[in-house]
C-alpha positions as CSV (number, residue, x, y, z in Angstrom):
1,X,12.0,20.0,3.1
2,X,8.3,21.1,3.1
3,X,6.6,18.9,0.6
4,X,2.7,18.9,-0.2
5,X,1.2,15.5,-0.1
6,X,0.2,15.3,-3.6
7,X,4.3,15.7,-4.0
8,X,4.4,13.0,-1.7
9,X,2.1,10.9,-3.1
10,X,3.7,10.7,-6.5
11,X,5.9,8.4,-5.5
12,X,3.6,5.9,-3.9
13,X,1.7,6.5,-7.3
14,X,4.3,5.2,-9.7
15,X,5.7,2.6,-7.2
16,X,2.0,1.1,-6.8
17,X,1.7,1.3,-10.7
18,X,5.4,0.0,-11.5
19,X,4.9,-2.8,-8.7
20,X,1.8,-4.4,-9.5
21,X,2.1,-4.1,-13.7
22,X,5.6,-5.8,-13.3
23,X,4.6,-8.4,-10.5
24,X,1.0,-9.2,-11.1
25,X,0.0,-7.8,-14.5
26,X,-2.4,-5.5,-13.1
27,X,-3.4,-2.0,-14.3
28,X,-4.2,-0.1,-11.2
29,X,-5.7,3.3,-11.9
30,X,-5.2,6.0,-9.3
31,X,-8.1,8.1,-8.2
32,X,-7.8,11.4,-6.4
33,X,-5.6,11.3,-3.1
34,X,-7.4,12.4,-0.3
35,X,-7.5,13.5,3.8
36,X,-8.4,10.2,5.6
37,X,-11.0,10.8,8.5
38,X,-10.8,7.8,10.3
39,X,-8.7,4.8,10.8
40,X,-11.2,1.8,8.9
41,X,-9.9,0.2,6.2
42,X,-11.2,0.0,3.1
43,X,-10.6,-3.6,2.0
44,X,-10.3,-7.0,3.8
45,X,-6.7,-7.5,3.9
46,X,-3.9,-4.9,4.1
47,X,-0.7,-4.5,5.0
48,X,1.5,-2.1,7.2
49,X,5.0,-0.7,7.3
50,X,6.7,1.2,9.6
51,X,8.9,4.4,8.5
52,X,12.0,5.6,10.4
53,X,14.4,8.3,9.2
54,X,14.3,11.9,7.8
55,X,10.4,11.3,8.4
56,X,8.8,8.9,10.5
57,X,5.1,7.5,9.8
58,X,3.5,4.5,8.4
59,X,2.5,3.3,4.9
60,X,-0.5,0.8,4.3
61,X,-2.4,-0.7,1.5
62,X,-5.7,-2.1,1.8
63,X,-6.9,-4.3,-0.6
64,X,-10.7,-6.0,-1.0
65,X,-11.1,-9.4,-0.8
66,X,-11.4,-9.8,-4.5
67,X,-8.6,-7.6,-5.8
68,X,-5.9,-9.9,-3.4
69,X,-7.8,-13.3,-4.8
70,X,-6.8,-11.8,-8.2
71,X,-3.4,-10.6,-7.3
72,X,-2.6,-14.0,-5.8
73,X,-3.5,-15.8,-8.8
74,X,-2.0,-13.7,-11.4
75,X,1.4,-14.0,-9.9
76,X,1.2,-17.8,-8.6
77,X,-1.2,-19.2,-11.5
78,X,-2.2,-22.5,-10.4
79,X,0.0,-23.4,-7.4
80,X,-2.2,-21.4,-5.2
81,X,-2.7,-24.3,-2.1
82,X,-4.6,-21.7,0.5
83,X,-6.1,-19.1,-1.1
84,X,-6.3,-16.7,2.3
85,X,-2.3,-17.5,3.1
86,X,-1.5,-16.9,0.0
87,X,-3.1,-13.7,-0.5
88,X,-2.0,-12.6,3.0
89,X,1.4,-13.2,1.9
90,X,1.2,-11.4,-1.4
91,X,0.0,-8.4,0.3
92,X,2.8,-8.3,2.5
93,X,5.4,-8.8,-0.4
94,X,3.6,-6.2,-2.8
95,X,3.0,-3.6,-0.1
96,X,6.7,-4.4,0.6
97,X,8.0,-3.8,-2.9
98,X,5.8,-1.0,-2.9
99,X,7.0,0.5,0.1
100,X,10.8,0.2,-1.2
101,X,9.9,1.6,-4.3
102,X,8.2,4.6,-3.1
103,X,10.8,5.4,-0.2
104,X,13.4,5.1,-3.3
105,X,12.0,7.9,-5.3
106,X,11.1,9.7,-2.0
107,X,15.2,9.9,-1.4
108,X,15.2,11.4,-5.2
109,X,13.4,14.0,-3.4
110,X,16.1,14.0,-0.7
111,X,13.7,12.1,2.4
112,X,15.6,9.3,3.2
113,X,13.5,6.5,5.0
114,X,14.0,3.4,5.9
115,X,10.8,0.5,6.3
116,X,10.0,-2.2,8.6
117,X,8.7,-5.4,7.6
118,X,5.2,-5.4,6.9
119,X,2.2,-6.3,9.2
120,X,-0.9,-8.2,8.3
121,X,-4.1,-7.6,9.0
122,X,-6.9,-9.4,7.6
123,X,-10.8,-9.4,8.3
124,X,-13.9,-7.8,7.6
125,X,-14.2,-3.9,9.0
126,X,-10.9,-3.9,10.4
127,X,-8.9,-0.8,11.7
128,X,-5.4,0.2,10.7
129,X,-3.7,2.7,13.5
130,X,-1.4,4.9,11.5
131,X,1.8,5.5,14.2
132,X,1.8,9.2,13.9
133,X,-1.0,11.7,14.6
134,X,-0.6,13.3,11.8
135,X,-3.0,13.7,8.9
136,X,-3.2,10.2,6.5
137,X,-3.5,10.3,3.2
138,X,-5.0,8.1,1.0
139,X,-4.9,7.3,-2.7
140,X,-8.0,5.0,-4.1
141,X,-6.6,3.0,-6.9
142,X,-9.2,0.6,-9.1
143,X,-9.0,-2.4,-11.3
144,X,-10.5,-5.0,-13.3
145,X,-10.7,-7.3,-10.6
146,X,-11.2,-4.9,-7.3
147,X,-10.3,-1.8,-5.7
148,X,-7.3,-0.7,-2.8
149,X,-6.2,1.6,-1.2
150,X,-2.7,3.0,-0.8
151,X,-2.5,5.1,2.7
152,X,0.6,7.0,4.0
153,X,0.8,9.2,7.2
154,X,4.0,10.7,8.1
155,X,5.8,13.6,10.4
């Protein structure tokens, strides 16, 4: 089971795509994956989950400020009360539904993982700590309304 992480990052991909089309009519464009240097986010709210099984790791996404305002209020329209909860909690049920996705086509692939339930972390220049050493990827995604970032690290 030696898989490249653009194989692995397929997955994450097409769940991220699938998830936030379906859920918050969005049409997140994926840039190039790359080799993460340093643990800094790139957005203002994001999300981890914690892996256990065939592999162990994490899986984050960080999204700007911006892109989770939208995200709220395509999925909630108006009943948004508090606009911070409520985009703190939609990160934590998209990178959730995310997170199941992916893992599900990752067991296609014959990894079976299982997932925690996310983590929130929300502020300006924030830091995620990925729970393995090894290398993180990270895929850049883009939309009308703002940018994330989709992060995985796993051993």
């Amino acid at each position: 089971m030696n898989y490249t992480s653009v194989e692995l990052a397929k997955p994450f991909i097409k769940a991220t795509r699938d998830v936030l089309t379906t859920m918050a009519h969005m049409n997140p464009i994926p840039g190039k994956p790359y080799a993460k240097s340093n643990g800094a986010a790139n957005g203002d709210v994001s999300a981890v989950v914690g892996i256990t099984g065939d592999m162990c790791g994490s899986i984050s996404i960080s999204f700007t400020k911006k892109c989770a305002i939208s995200m709220v209020k395509s999925m909630l329209g108006d009943e948004i009360s508090d606009v911070m909860a409520d985009a703190k909690d939609a990160v934590g049920e998209i990178t959730n539904m995310i997170s199941g996705q992916a893992r599900a086509g990752l067991a296609n692939m014959g990894i079976k993982m299982q997932g925690s339930t996310p983590t929130i972390i929300f502020g300006d220049n924030h830091y995620i700590s990925h729970i393995c050493k090894s290398t993180v990827m990270a895929i850049p995604f883009s939309t009308d309304n703002g940018d994330f970032t989709v992060e995985f690290c796993f051993q």
